[in-house]
TORROBA-896546 format. One record per residue: residue number from 1; x, y, z of N, C-alpha, C in turn. Coordinates in steps of 0.02 Angstrom, whole numbers. Example, Ala and Ser with C-alpha at 12.3 -4.5 7.8 and 13.67 -1.06 7.14 Angstrom:
// TORROBA-896546
+-------+--------+---------+--------+---------+----------+--------+--------+---------+--------+
| vexlo | n_east | n_north |   n_up | ca_east | ca_north |  ca_up | c_east | c_north |   c_up |
+-------+--------+---------+--------+---------+----------+--------+--------+---------+--------+
|     1 |    660 |    -284 |    390 |     615 |     -225 |    390 |    660 |    -165 |    390 |
|     2 |    642 |    -112 |    354 |     684 |      -53 |    357 |    645 |       2 |    394 |
+-------+--------+---------+--------+---------+----------+--------+--------+---------+--------+
***
This chain:
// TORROBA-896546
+-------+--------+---------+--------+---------+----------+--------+--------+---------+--------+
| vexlo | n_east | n_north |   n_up | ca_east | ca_north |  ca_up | c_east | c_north |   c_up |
+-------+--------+---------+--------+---------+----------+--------+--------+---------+--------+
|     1 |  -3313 |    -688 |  -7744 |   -3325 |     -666 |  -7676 |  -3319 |    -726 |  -7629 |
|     2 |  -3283 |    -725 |  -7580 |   -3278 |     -785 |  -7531 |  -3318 |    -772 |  -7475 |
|     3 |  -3359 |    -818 |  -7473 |   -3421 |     -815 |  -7416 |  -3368 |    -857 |  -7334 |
|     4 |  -3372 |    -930 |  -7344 |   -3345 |     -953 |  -7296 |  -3315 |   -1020 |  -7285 |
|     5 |  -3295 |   -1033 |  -7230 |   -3268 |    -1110 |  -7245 |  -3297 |   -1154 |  -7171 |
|     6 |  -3300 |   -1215 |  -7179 |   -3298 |    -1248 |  -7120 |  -3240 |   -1301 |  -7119 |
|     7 |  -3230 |   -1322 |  -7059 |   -3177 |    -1369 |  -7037 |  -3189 |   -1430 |  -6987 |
|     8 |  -3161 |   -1480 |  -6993 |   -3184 |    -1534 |  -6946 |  -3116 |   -1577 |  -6950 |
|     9 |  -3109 |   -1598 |  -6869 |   -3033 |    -1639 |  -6875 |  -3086 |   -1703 |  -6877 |
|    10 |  -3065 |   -1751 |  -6893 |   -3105 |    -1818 |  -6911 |  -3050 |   -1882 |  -6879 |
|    11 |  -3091 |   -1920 |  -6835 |   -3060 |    -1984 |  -6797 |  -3058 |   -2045 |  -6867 |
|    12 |  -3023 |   -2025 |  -6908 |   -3007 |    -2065 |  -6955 |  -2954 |   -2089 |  -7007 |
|    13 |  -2939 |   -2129 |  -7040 |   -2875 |    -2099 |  -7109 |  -2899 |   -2075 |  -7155 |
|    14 |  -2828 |   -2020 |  -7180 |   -2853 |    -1991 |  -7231 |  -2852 |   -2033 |  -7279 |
|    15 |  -2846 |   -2109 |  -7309 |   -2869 |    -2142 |  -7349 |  -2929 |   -2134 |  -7361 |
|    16 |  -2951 |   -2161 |  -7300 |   -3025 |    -2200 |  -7284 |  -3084 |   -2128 |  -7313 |
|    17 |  -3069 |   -2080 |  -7284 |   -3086 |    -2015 |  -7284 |  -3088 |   -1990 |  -7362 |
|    18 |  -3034 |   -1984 |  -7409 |   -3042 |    -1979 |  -7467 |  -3071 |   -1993 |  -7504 |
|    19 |  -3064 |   -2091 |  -7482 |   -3086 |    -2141 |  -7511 |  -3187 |   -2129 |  -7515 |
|    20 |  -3229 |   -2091 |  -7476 |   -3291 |    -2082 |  -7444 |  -3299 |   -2003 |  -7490 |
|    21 |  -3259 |   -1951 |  -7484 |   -3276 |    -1902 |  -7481 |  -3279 |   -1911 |  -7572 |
|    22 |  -3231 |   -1916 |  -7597 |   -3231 |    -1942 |  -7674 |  -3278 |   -1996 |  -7715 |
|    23 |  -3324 |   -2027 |  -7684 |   -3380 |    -2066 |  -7687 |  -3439 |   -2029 |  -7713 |
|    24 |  -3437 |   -1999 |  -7764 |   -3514 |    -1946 |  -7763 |  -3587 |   -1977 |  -7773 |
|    25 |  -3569 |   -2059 |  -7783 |   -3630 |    -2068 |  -7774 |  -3642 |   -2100 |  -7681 |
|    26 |  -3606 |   -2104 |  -7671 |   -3625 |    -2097 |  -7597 |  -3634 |   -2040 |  -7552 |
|    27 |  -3624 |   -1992 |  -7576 |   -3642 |    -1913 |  -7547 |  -3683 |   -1905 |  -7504 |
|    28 |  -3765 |   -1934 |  -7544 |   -3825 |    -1927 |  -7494 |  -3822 |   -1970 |  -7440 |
|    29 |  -3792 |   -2034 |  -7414 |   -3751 |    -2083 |  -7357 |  -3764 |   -2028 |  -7299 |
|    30 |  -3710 |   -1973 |  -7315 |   -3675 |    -1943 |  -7251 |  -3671 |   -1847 |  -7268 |
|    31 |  -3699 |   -1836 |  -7338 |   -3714 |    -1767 |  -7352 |  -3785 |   -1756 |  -7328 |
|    32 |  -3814 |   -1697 |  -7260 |   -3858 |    -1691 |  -7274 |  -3923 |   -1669 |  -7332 |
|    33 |  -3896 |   -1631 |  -7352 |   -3908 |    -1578 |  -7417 |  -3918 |   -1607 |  -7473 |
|    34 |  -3881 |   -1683 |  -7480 |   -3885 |    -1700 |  -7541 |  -3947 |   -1771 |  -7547 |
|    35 |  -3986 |   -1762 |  -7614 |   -4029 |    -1819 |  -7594 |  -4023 |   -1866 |  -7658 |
|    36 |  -3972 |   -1857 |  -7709 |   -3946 |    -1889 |  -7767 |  -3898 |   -1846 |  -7776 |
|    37 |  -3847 |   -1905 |  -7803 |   -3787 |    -1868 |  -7861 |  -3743 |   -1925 |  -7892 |
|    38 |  -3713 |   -1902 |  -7951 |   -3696 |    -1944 |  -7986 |  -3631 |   -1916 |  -8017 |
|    39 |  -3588 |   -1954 |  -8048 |   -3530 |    -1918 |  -8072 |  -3509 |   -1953 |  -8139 |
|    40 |  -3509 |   -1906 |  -8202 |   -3528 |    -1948 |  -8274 |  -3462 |   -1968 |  -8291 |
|    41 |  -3428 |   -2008 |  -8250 |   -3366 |    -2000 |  -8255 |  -3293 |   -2013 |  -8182 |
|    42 |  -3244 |   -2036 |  -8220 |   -3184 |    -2060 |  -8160 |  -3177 |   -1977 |  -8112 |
|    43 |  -3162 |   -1975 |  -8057 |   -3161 |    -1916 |  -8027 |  -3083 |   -1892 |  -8031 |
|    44 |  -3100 |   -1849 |  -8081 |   -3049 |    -1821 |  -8117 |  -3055 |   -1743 |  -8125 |
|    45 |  -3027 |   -1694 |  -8164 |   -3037 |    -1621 |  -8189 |  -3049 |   -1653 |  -8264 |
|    46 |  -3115 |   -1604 |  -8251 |   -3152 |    -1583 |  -8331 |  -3205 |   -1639 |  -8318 |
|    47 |  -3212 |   -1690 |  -8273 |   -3284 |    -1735 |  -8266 |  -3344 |   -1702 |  -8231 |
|    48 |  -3395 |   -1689 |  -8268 |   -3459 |    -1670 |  -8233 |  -3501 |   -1711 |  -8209 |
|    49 |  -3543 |   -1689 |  -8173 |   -3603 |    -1740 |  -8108 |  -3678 |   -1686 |  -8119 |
|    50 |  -3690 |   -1734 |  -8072 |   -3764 |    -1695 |  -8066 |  -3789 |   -1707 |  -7977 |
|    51 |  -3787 |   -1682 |  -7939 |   -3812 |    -1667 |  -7866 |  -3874 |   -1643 |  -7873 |
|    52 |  -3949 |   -1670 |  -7824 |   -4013 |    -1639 |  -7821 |  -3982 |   -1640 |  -7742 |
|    53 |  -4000 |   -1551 |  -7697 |   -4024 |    -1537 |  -7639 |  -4094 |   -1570 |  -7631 |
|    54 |  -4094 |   -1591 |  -7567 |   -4160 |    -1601 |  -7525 |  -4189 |   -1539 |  -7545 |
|    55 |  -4270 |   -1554 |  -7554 |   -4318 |    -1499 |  -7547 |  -4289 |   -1456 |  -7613 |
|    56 |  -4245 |   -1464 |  -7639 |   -4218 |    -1400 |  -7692 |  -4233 |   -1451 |  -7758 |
|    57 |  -4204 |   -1401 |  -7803 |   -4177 |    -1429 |  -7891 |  -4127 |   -1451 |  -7887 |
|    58 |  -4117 |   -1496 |  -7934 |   -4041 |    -1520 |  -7956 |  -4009 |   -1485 |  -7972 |
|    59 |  -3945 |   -1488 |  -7991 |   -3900 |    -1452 |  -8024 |  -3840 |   -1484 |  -8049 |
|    60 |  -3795 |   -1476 |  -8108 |   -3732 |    -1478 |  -8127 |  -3687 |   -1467 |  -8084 |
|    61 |  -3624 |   -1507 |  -8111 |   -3565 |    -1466 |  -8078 |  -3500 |   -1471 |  -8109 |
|    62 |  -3440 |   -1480 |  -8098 |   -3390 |    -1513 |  -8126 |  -3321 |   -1491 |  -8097 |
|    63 |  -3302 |   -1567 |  -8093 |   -3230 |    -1576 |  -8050 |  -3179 |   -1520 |  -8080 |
|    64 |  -3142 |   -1483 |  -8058 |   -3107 |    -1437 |  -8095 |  -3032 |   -1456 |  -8070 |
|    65 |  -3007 |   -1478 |  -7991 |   -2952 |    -1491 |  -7976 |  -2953 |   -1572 |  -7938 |
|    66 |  -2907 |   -1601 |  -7940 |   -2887 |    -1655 |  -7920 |  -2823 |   -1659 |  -7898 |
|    67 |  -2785 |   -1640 |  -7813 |   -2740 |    -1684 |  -7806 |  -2746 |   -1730 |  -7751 |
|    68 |  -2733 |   -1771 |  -7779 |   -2771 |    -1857 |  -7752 |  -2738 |   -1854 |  -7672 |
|    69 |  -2806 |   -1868 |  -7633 |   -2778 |    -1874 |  -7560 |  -2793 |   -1841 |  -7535 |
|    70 |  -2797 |   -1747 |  -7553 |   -2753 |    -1700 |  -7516 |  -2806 |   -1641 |  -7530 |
|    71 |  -2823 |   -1650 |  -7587 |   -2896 |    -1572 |  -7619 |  -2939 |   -1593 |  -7684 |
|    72 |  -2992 |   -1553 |  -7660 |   -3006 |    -1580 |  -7724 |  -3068 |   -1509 |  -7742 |
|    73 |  -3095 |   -1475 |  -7814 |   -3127 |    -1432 |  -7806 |  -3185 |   -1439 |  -7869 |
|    74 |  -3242 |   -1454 |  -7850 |   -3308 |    -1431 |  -7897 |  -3323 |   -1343 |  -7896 |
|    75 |  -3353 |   -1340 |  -7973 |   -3377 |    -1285 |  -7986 |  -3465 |   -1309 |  -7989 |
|    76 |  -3514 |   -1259 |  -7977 |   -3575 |    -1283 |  -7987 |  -3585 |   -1229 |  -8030 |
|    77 |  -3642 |   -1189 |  -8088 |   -3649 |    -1147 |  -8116 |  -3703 |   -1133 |  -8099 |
|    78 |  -3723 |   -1047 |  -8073 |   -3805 |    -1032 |  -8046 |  -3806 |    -986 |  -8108 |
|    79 |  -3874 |    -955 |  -8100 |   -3909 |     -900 |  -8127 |  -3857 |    -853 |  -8121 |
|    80 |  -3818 |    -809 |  -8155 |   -3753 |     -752 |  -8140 |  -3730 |    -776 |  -8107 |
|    81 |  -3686 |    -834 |  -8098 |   -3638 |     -832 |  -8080 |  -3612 |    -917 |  -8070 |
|    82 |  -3577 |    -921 |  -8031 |   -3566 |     -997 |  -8004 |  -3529 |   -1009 |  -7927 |
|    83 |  -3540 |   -1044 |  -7914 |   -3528 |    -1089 |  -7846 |  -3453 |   -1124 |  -7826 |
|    84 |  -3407 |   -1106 |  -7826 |   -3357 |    -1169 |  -7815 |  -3336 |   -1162 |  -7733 |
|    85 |  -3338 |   -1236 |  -7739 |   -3332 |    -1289 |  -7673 |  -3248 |   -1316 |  -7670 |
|    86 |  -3206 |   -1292 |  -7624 |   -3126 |    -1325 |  -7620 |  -3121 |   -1355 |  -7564 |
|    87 |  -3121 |   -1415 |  -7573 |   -3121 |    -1472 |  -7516 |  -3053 |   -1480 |  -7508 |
|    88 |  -3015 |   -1492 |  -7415 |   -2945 |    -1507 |  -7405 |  -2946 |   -1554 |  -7374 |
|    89 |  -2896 |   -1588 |  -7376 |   -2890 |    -1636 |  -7327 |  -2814 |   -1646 |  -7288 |
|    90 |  -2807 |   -1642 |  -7201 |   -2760 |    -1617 |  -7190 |  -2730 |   -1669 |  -7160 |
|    91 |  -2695 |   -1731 |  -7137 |   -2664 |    -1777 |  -7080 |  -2660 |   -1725 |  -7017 |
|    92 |  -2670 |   -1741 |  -6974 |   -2644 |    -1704 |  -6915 |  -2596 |   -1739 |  -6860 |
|    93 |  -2626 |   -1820 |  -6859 |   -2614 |    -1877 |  -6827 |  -2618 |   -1938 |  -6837 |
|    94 |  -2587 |   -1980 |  -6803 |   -2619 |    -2062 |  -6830 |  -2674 |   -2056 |  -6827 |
|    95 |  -2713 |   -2077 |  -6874 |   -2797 |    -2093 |  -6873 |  -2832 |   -2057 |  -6860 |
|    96 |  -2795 |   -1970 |  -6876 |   -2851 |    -1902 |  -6868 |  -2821 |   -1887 |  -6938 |
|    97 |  -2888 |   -1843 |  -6970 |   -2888 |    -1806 |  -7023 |  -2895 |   -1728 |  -7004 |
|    98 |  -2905 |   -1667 |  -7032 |   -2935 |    -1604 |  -7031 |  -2960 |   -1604 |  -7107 |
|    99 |  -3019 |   -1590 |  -7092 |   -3050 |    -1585 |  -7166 |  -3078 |   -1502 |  -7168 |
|   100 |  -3095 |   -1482 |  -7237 |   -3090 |    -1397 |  -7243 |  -3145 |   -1406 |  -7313 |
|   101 |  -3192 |   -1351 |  -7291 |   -3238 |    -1361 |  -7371 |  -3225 |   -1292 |  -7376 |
|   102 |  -3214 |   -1254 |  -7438 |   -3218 |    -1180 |  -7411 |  -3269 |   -1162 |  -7475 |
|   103 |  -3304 |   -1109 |  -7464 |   -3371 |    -1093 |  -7515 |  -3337 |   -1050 |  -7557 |
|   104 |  -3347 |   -1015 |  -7612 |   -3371 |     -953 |  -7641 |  -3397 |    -944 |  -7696 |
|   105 |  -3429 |    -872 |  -7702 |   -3484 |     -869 |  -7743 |  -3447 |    -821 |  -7795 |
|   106 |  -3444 |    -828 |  -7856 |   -3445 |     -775 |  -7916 |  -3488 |    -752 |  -7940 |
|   107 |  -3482 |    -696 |  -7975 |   -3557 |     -670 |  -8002 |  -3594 |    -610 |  -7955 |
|   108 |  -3631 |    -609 |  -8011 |   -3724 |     -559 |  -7964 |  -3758 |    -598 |  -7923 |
|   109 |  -3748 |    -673 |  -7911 |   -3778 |     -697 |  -7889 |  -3757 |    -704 |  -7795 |
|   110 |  -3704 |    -681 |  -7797 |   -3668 |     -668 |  -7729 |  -3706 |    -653 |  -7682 |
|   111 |  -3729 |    -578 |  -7689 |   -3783 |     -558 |  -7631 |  -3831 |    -588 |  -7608 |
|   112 |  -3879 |    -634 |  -7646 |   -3924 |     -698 |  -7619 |  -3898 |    -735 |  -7607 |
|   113 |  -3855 |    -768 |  -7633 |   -3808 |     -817 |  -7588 |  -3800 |    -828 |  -7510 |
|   114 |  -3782 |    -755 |  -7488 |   -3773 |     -728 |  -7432 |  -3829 |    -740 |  -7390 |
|   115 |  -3897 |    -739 |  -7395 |   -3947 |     -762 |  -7375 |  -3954 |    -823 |  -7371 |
|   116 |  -3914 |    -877 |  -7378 |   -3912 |     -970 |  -7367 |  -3856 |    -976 |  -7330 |
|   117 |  -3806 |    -925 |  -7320 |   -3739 |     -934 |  -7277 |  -3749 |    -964 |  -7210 |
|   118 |  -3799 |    -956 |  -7162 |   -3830 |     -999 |  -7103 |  -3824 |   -1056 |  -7121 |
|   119 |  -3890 |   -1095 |  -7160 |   -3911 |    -1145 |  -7156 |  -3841 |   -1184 |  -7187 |
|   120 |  -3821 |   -1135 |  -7246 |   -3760 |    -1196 |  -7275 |  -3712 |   -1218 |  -7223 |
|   121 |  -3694 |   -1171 |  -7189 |   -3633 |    -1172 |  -7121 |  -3666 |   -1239 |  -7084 |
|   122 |  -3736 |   -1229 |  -7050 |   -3736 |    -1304 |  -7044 |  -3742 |   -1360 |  -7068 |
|   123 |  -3762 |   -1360 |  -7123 |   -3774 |    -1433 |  -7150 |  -3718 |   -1454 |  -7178 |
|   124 |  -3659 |   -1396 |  -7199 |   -3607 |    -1428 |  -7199 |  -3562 |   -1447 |  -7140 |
|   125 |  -3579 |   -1443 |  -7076 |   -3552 |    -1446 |  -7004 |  -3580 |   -1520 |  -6997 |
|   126 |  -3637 |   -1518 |  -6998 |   -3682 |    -1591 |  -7006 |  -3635 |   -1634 |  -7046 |
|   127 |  -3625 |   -1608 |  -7098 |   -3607 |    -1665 |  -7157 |  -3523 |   -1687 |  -7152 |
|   128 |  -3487 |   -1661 |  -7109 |   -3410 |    -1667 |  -7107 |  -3416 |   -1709 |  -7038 |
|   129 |  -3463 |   -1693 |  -7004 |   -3459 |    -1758 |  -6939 |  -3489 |   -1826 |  -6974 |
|   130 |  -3529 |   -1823 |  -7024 |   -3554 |    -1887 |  -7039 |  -3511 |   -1933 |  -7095 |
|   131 |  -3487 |   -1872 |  -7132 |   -3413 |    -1919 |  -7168 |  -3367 |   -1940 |  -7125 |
|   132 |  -3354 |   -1904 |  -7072 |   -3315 |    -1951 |  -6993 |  -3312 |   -1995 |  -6981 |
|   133 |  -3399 |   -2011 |  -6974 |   -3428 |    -2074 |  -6943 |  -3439 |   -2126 |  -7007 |
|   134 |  -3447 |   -2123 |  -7071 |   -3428 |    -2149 |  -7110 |  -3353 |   -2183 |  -7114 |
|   135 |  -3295 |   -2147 |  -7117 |   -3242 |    -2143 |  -7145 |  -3199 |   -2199 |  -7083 |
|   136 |  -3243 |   -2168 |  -7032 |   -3207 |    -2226 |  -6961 |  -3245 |   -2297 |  -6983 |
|   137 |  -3298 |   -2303 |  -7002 |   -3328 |    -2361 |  -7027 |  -3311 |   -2409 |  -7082 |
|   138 |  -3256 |   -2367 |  -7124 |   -3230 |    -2403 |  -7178 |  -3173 |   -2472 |  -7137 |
|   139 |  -3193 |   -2540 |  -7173 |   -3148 |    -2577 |  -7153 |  -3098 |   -2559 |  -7204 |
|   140 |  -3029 |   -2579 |  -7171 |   -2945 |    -2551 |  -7199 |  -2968 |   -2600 |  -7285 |
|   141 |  -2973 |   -2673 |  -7276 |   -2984 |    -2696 |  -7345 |  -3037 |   -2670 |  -7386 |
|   142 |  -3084 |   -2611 |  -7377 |   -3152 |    -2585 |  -7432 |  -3092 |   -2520 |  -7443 |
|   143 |  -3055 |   -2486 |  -7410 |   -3012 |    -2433 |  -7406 |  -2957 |   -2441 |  -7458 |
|   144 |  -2951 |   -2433 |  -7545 |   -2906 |    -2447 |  -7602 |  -2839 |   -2419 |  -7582 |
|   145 |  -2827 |   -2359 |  -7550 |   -2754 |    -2362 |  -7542 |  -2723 |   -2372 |  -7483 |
|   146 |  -2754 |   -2384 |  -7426 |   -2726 |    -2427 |  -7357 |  -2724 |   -2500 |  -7395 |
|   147 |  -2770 |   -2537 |  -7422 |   -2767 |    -2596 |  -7417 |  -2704 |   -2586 |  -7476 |
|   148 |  -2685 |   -2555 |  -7535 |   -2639 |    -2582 |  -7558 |  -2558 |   -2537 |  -7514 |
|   149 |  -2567 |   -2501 |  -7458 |   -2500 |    -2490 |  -7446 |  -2483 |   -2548 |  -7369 |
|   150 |  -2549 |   -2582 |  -7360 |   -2555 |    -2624 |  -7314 |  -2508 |   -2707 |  -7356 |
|   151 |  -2520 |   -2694 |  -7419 |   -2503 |    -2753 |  -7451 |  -2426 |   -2738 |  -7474 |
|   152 |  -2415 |   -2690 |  -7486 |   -2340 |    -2669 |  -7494 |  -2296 |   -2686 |  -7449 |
|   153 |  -2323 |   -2667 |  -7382 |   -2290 |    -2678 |  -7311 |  -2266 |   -2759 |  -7285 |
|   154 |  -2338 |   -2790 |  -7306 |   -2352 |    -2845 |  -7291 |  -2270 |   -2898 |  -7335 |
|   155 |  -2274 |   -2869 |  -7408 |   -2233 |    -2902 |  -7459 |  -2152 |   -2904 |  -7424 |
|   156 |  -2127 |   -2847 |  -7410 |   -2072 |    -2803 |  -7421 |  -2056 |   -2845 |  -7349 |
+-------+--------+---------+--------+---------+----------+--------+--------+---------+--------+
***
């Protein structure tokens, strides 16, 4: 069942931006929602993590897609059912991104779900302006693939 998505164009590169959003232990930085997470593993498909919500329980999850740059998608597993999260990432402009989280729920567990669709809509609204303000904060040399297409340029 697909609940919903949010979107945010971001004053940043999509390096820098990737480079932040793919960080899961920096999550709680610039995720409101998140107050630990960890990832047992290179961020890849088939690597699992562990995310605790503020005020909530922890939970599992696991990277299921990876294409580098551009998307990327966790599954979380609930009570009947599970959670998956498909993150996009779009260029629009020099030094703008559009970023895209889109929700949905499988399972029996759908219909309660539906009852957090508010609060999630914002805190993920919250949390795509603060990877922004992160991602504009990255210097180009902490940024792994500007600084090496910065060094390519530089060579050539």
């Amino acid at each position: 069942m697909y609940l919903f998505e949010c979107e945010a164009t971001l004053e940043a590169g999509p390096a820098a931006v990737w480079a932040v959003w793919t960080d899961v232990a920096r999550w709680p930085e610039w995720d409101v929602s998140k107050e630990i997470a960890r990832l047992d593993g290179p961020f890849e498909p088939g690597v699992s993590g562990w995310a605790k919500q503020r005020g909530n329980l922890g939970g599992s999850f696991t990277i299921t897609t990876v294409e580098a740059g551009r998307r990327w998608v966790s599954e979380c597993p609930v009570l009947l059912g599970k959670v998956v999260f498909d993150h996009v990432l779009e260029p629009v402009a020099k030094g703008r991104v559009r970023v895209v989280k889109k929700v949905e729920v499988e399972g029996g567990i759908a219909p309660l779900v539906l009852l957090f669709v508010p609060k999630m809509r914002r805190d993920i609204a919250e949390s795509l302006s603060a990877l922004g303000r992160l991602a504009a904060a990255t210097p180009p040399e902490a940024d792994p693939i500007h600084h090496l297409d910065l060094a390519k340029r530089t060579a050539e």
